[in-house]
C-alpha positions in Angstrom: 50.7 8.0 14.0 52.0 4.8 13.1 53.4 5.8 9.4 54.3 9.3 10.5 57.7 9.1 8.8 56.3 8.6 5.6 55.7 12.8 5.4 59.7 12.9 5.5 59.5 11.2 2.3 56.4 12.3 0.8 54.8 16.0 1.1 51.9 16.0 2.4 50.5 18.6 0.2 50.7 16.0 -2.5 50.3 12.8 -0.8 47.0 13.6 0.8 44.8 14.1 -2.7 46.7 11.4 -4.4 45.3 9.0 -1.1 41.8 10.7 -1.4 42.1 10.4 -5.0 43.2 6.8 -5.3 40.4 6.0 -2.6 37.5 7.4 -5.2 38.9 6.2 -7.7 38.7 2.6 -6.8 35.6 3.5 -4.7 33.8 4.1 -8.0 35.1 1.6 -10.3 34.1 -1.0 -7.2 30.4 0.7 -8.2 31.0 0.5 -11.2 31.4 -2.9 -11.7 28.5 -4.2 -9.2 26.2 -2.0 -11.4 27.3 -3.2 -14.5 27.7 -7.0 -14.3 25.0 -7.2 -12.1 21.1 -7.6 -13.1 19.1 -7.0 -9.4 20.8 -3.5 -9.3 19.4 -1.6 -12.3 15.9 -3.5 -11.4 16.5 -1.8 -7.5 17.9 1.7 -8.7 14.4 1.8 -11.5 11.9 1.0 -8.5 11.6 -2.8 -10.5 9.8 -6.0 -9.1 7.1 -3.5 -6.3 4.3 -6.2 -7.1 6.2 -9.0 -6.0 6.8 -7.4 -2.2 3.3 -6.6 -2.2 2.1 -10.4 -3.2 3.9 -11.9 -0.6 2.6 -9.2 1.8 -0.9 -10.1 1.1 -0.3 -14.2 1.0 1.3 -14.4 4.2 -0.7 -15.5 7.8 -1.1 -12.7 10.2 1.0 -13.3 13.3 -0.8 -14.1 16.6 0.0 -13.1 19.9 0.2 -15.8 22.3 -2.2 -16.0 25.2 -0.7 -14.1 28.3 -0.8 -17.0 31.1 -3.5 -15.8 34.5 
């Protein structure tokens, strides 16, 4: 372990949740903040904009195969 010492400094029965803790925390204000400033991810998370997949669905060519050479 490259920081092993850090345990002679720190218990581990208190630096482990405070890690975990500070990783969730940021974790979820990182969330957070894409779902709030951002306008595709409430349309995605309510099932928004299904008409426009199937549109261009319908509208584009089908794909041929090409010819297998005798």
């Amino acid at each position: 372990m490259i920081y092993g010492k850090i345990w002679t400094v720190v218990n581990p029965a208190v630096g482990i949740p405070v890690f975990l803790g500070a990783v969730a925390v940021a974790s979820f204000s990182v969330h957070l903040a894409i779902a709030s400033n951002t306008t595709w991810v409430k349309a995605f998370l309510n099932g928004g904009n299904k008409g426009a997949a199937v549109a261009m669905a319908a509208a584009a060519p089908p794909i041929e195969a090409p010819l297998a050479k005798k």
